[in-house]
C-alpha positions in Angstrom: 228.3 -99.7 54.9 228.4 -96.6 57.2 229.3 -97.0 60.7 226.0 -95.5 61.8 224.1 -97.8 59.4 224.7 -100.5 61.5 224.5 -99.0 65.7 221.7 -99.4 67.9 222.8 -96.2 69.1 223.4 -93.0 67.3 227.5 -92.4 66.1 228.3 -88.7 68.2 230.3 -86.7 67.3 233.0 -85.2 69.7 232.5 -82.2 71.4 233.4 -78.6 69.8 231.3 -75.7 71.6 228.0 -76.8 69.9 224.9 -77.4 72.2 224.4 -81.7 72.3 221.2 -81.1 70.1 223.6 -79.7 67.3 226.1 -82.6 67.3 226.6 -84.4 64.0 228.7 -87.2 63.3 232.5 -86.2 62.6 236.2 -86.7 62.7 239.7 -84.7 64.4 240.3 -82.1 62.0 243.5 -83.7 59.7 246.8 -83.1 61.0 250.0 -83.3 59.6 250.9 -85.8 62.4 250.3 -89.6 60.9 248.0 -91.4 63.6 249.5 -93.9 65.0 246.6 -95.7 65.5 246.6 -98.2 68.4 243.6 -100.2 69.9 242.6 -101.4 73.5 240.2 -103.2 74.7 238.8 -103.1 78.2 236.7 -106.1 79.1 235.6 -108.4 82.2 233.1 -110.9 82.9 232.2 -109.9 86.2 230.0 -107.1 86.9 230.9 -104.3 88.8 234.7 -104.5 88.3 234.9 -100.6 87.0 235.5 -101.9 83.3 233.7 -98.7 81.8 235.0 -96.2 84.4 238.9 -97.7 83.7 237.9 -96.9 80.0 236.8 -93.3 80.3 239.4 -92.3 82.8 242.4 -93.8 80.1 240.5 -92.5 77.3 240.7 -88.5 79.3 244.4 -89.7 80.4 245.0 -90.1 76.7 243.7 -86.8 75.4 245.6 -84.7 78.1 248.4 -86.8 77.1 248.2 -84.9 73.2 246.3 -87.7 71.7 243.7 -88.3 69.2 241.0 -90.7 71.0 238.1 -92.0 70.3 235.7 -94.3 72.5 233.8 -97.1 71.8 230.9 -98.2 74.1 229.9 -101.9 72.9 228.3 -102.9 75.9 224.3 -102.6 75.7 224.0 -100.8 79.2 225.0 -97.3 77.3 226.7 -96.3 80.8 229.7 -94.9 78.8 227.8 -93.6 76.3 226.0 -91.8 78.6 229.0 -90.3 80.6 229.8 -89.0 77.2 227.1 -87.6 76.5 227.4 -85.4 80.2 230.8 -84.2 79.3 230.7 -80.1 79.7 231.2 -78.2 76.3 234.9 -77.0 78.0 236.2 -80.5 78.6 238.8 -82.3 76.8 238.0 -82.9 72.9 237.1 -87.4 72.7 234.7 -89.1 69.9 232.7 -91.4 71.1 230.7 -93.9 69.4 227.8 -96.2 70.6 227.4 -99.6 69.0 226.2 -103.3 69.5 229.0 -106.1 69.1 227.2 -108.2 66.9 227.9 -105.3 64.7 231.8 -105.5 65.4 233.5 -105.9 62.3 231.9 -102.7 60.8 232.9 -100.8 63.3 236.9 -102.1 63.5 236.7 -101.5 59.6 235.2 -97.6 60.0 236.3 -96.2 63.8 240.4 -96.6 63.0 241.5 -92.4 62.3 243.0 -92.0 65.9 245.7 -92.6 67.9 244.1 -94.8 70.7 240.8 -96.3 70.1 239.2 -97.6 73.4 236.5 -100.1 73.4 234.1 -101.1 76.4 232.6 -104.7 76.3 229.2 -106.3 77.6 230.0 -108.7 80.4 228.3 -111.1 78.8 230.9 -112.0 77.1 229.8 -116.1 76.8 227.2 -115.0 74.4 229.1 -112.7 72.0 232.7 -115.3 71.8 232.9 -115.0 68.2 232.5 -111.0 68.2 234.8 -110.6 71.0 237.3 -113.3 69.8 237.4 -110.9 66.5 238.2 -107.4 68.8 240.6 -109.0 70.3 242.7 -110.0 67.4 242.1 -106.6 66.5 243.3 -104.6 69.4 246.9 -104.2 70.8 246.2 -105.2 74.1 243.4 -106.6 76.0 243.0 -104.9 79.9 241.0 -107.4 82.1 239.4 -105.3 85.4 238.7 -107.1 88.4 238.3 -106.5 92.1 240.4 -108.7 94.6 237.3 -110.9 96.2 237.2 -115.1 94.8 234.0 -114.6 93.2 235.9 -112.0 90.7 239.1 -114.0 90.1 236.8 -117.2 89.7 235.1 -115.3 87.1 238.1 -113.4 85.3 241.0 -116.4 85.2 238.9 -118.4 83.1 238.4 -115.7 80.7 241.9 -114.2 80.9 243.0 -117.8 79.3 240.5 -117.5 76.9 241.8 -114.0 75.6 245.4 -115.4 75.7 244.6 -117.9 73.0 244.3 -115.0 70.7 245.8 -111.7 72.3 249.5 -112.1 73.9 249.1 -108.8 75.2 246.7 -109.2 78.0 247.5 -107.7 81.6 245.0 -107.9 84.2 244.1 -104.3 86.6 243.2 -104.8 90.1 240.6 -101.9 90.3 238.4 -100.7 92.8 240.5 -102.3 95.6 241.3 -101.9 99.3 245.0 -101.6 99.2 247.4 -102.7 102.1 244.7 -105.8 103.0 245.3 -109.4 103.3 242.7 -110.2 100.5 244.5 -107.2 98.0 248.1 -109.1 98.7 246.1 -112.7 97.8 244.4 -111.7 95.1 247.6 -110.0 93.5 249.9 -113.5 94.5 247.3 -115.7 92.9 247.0 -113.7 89.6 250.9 -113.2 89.8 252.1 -116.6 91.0 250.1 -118.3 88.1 252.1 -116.7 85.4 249.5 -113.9 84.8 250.7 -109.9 84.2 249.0 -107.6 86.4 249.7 -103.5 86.0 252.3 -102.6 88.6 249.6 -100.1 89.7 246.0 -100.7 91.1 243.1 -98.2 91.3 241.8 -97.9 95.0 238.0 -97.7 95.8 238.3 -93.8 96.0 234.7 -91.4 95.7 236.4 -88.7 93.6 236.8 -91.0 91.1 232.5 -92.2 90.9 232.4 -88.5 91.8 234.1 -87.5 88.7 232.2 -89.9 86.1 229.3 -88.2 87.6 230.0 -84.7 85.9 230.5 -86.5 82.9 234.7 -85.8 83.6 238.0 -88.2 84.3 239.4 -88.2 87.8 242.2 -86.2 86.2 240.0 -83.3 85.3 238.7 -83.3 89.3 241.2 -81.2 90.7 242.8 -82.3 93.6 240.8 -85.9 93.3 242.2 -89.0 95.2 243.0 -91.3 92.6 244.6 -89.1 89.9 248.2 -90.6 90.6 246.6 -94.1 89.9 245.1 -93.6 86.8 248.3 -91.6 86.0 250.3 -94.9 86.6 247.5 -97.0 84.7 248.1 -94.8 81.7 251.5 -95.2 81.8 251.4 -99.1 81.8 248.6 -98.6 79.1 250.5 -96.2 76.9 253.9 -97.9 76.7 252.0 -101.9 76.5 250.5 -100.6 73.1 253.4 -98.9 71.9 252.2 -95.0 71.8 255.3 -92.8 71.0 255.1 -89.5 72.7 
């Protein structure tokens, strides 16, 4: 069965100097170069903790870096699917795929000819367990987002120990934080002081980043943005947790 046999939404294509009413579905050109084929999997339970903008901004991160990417937008609000779909024709090359996670193991079976696959998850995640259990397994690491407040660590511990029982290589980002508070340096001792990993770097609340998923671009493609040296540090962590070669 063919990947797009099974979406809600329509598999596109990456973009290649074609208008977005000419885009068929397609893959990289082949290379020479083997892909190493790696998987992550951004997910939370919380609304609002930047889990789709984390995504696109590693998956732009990625491609600058030289690699093959492809997105994966599983959660039913479309909102990476339809940052994709703003991209200008002269950004960086990334597939992107829209489908629904009851639809899961099709698309692990069919989306897998790139370096770094990136997948973004409904929040509901209590009502898809079985779907996500299976990414999980699947993927190389599991990134948790959350902001520092109780209500999002109430929400996100719980499920962190729930994706341990299946992925060892979990990590938690603090994202969308005011740095240098009391509640920042709390948050970050309760997820650290309870065995948890956290990335060594945390994504502020800056505008140039919402500014940049605006125009359809990463923070990294917004010249002289606030936050590119975070997500720079994020994709470091990233890259070397899933075990990218350069």
């Amino acid at each position: 069965m063919a990947v797009h046999d099974v979406m809600e939404r329509p598999v596109h294509a990456r973009k290649s100097g074609r208008k977005k009413s000419e885009v068929t579905t397609s893959h990289p050109a082949p290379s020479a170069k083997p892909y190493q084929f790696k998987r992550l999997v951004v997910t939370s339970p919380k609304g609002g903790s930047g889990k789709t903008g984390t995504t696109r901004n590693l998956a732009v991160a990625a491609v600058l870096n030289g690699y093959r990417v492809a997105t994966v937008d599983l959660d039913p609000q479309g909102s990476l699917t339809r940052w994709w779909q703003k991209r200008p024709e002269e950004a960086t090359s990334i597939d992107h795929f829209g489908a629904h996670i009851r639809d899961i193991g099709a698309v692990l079976a069919e989306v897998k000819d790139y370096d770094l696959v990136l997948y973004d998850t409904p929040t509901s995640v209590e009502e898809y367990l079985e779907e996500m259990k299976a990414l999980i397994v699947a993927c190389d690491m599991a990134l948790i987002t959350t902001q520092e407040t109780d209500d999002d660590l109430d929400s996100v511990l719980p499920w962190m120990d729930a994706v341990r029982k299946y992925q060892r290589n979990t990590a938690f980002l603090f994202n969308k934080i005011k740095p240098r508070t009391v509640m920042f340096t709390d948050a970050r001792n309760r997820v650290v002081g309870n065995g948890y990993q956290a990335c060594p770097v945390e994504v502020p609340d800056y505008t140039d980043i919402a500014t940049a998923g605006n125009q359809g671009i990463g923070v990294l493609e917004l010249r002289g943005a606030k936050g590119r040296d975070h997500i720079s540090g994020v994709w470091g962590f990233v890259r070397a947790s899933v075990g990218l070669s350069l």
